[in-house]
Every structure is written in structure tokens, then in C-alpha cells.
N, C-alpha and C positions, 0 to 999 in steps of 0.2 A: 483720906478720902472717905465718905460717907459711904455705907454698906446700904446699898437698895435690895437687895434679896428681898428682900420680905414685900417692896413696893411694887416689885413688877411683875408678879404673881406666874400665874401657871400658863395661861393661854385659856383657862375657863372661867368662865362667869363673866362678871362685871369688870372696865378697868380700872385700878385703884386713881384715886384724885390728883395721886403724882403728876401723873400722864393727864396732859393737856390735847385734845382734837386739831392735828393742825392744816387739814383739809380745809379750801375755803366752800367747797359747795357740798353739800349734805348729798348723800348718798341712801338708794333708795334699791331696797333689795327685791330680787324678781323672784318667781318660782322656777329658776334656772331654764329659761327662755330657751328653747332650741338654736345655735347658731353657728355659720361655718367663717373659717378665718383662711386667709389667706398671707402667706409671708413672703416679704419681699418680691411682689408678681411672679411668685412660680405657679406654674401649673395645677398642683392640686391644692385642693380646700379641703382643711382639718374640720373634725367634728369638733363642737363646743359647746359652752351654754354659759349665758348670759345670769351672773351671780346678782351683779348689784349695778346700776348705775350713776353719771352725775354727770352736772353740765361738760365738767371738763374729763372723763375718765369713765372708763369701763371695767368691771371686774371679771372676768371668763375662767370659766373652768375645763382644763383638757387633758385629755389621757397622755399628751407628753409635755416635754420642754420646752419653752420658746428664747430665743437668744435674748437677753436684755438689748434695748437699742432698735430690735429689729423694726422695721416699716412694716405696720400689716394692714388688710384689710376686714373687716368684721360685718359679715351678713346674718341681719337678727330682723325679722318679723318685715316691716315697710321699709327698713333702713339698711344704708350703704355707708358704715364709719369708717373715717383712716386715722391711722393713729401710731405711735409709738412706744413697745412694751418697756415699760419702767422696772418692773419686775416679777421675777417666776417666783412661786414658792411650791416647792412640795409637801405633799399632806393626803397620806395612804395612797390610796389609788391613783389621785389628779393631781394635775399642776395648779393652782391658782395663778395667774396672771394679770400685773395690772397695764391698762394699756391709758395712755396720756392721749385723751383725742387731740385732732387736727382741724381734723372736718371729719360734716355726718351730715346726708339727706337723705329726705324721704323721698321713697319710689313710688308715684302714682300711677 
């Protein structure tokens, strides 16, 4: 088996050409948008904020855990998105979370 150490680098900088994009819609980063999330319709709304977005997916950052799987809801700026977390990551303080939209409208 081929030894990639060296390919798949640190987590800084650029990523090596190994590694192929395999997102199909480009993603568009925010200045971490203020935003509240709701899981599974319980009652309280998490603080968050809005990392990067795309047609199909959300990036959210939050001071705790979210279940992979869960159903949540995401209120950021005119919009009401529903979706499902694909995945948490941690990283110092926050979670990073990605969330796979469903649906998303705008509130006029």
C-alpha cells in the first residue's frame, strides 16, 4: 500500500492535488452570520453562526455537539432552513457542523 503521509498534509494551507473537491456546489464563506438552531423541535434555540454556505448545505459553528443525523432547524438573517447534520467536528472552542439542507425560505 502506498504511504500518503506526506499527501495529506497538516490541516494548514493549501490542499495537496491528491485530493480532489468532491462537493457538487461551491461553497461561499460568510463572516460568521449570527444564527439560532433548533434540534429535533425542542424548545430551546442554540446560538450559532453561519460559516460558509451552498445550494445544498450549511456550515455552522457552535459551542457544543450536535448528533450526526439529527433534524434541525437554522435561523440566519430572512431565512428559515431545515436540514440534516452530516457532521460535527471539533476544533478548540466550537463544533463545526455540517448540515445537508432539505428546505430553506425566505421570511418576508
Amino acid at each position: 500500500m502506498r504511504d500518503r503521509t506526506a499527501e495529506i498534509g497538516n490541516g494548514q494551507g493549501p490542499t495537496p492535488q491528491y485530493f480532489e473537491e468532491r462537493r457538487k456546489y461551491t461553497r461561499f464563506a460568510t463572516c460568521a452570520v449570527p444564527a439560532k438552531v433548533q434540534i429535533d423541535e425542542k424548545p430551546e434555540w442554540l446560538t450559532a453562526h453561519v460559516v460558509d454556505v451552498s445550494t445544498a448545505g450549511i456550515r455552522l459553528s457552535l459551542a457544543e455537539c450536535l448528533p450526526e443525523g439529527a433534524c434541525i432547524t437554522v435561523r440566519f438573517n430572512d431565512i428559515i432552513a431545515i436540514g440534516q447534520v452530516r457532521y460535527t467536528q471539533p476544533a478548540r472552542d466550537v463544533f463545526y457542523v455540517g448540515v445537508q439542507l432539505k428546505d430553506a425560505l425566505r421570511v418576508v
